[in-house]
N, C-alpha and C positions, 0 to 999 in steps of 0.2 A: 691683648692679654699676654703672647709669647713675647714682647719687649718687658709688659709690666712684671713679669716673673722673671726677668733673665737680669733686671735693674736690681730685683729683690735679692735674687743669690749674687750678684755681684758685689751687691754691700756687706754681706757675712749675718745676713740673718739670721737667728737661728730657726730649728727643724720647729720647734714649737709655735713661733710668732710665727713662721712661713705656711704651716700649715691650719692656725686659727683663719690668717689670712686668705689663703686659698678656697678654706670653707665659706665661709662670711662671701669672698666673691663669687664663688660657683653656684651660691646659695641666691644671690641676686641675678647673677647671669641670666641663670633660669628666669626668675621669677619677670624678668625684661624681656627676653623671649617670645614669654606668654602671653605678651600684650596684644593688642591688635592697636594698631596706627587709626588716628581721625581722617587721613588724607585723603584726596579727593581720588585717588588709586584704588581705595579698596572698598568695601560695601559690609554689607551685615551676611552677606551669604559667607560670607569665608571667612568669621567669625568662628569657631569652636563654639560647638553648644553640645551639652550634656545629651546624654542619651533621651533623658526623662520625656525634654522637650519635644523632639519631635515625635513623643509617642502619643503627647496631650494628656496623659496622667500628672497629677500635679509629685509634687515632693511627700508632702504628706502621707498622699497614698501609696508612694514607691518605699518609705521605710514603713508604713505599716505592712506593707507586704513582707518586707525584708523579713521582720520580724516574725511573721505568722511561719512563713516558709521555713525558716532556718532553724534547726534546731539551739545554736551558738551564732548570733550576730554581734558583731563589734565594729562600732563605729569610732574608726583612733586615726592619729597621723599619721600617714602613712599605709603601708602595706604589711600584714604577717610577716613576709617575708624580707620584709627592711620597714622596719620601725621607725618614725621619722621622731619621736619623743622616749624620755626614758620610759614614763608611765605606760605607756602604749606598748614599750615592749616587755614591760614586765607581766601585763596582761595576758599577751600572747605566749610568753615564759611558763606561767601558769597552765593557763589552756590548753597546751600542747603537751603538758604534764599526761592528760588524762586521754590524750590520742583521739578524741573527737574531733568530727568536723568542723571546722571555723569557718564562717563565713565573714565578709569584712568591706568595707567600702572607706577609700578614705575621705577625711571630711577637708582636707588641705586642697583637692582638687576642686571641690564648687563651695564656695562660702553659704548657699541658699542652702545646699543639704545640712550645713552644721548646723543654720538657723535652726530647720523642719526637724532635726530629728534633737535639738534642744526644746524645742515647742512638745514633742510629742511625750518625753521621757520627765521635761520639766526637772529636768537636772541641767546644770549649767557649765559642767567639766567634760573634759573626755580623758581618756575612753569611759566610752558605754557598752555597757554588756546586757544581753538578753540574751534568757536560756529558757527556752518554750514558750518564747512568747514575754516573758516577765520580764519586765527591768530589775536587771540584779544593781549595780552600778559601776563604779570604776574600779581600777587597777588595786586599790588599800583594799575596796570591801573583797573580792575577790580573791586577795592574798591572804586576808582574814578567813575567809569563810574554808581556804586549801586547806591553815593549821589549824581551823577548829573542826575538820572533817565535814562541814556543809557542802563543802563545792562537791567533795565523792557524792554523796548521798544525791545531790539536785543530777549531777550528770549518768547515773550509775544508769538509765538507760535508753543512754545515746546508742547506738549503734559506734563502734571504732573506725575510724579511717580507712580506707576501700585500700 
């Protein structure tokens, strides 16, 4: 990678194509990473497996819990705290408008959670929002409901951030 970037500024790239490009590759880097090799080295034990699993609770029941429990659950790419999409962070933009708790799980990290909790909401986009429990929906209805004064009124009694 440090020859492949030192050949890039060598040629006079610019800051824009240097950094599309660095993204696009650190965004794969990762994603290679995270594989696990078929070789006869390694085994299923040293495989990464979600929390879920070794607790034998299925998925379904880990985001219906999500939901009961949390006052604000949002299932987006990424994290609150770095938004991996724009919609995703415009949600959290929102949300945090109103100083309540967010809870969140990303769905970029296990493919089966984004299944289970598309199965559960029978919405097909993310983010998804649930606020006591109810599927509110994504990032538009959300930002909708802020300027028509809906989202004050659904959250008006949250508790505020500790």
């Amino acid at each position: 990678m440090a020859v492949y970037l030192s050949n890039i500024l060598s040629k006079g790239i610019s800051y824009r194509s240097l950094t599309t490009h660095l993204t696009s590759s650190c965004y794969y880097g990762m994603r290679y990473l995270n594989t696990v090799s078929n070789g006869s080295d390694t085994h299923d034990g040293f495989k990464p497996a979600p929390k879920h699993e070794s607790s034998g609770i299925s998925l379904s029941d880990v985001v219906e819990q999500d939901v009961k429990d949390n006052p604000v659950m949002i299932y987006m790419k990424g994290v609150p705290e770095f938004p991996q999409c724009g919609f995703s962070s415009l949600a959290v933009r929102v949300l945090n408008h109103y100083d309540v708790p967010l809870s969140a799980r990303n769905i970029l990290e296990d493919p089966e959670l984004k299944s289970a909790v598309k199965a559960f909401s029978h919405w097909p986009t993310f983010p998804q929002i649930f606020i006591k429990g109810e599927f509110v929906g994504g990032s538009d209805i959300i930002l909708n409901m802020h300027q028509n004064g809906e989202l004050k009124e659904k959250l008006k009694d949250i508790k505020p951030k500790q």
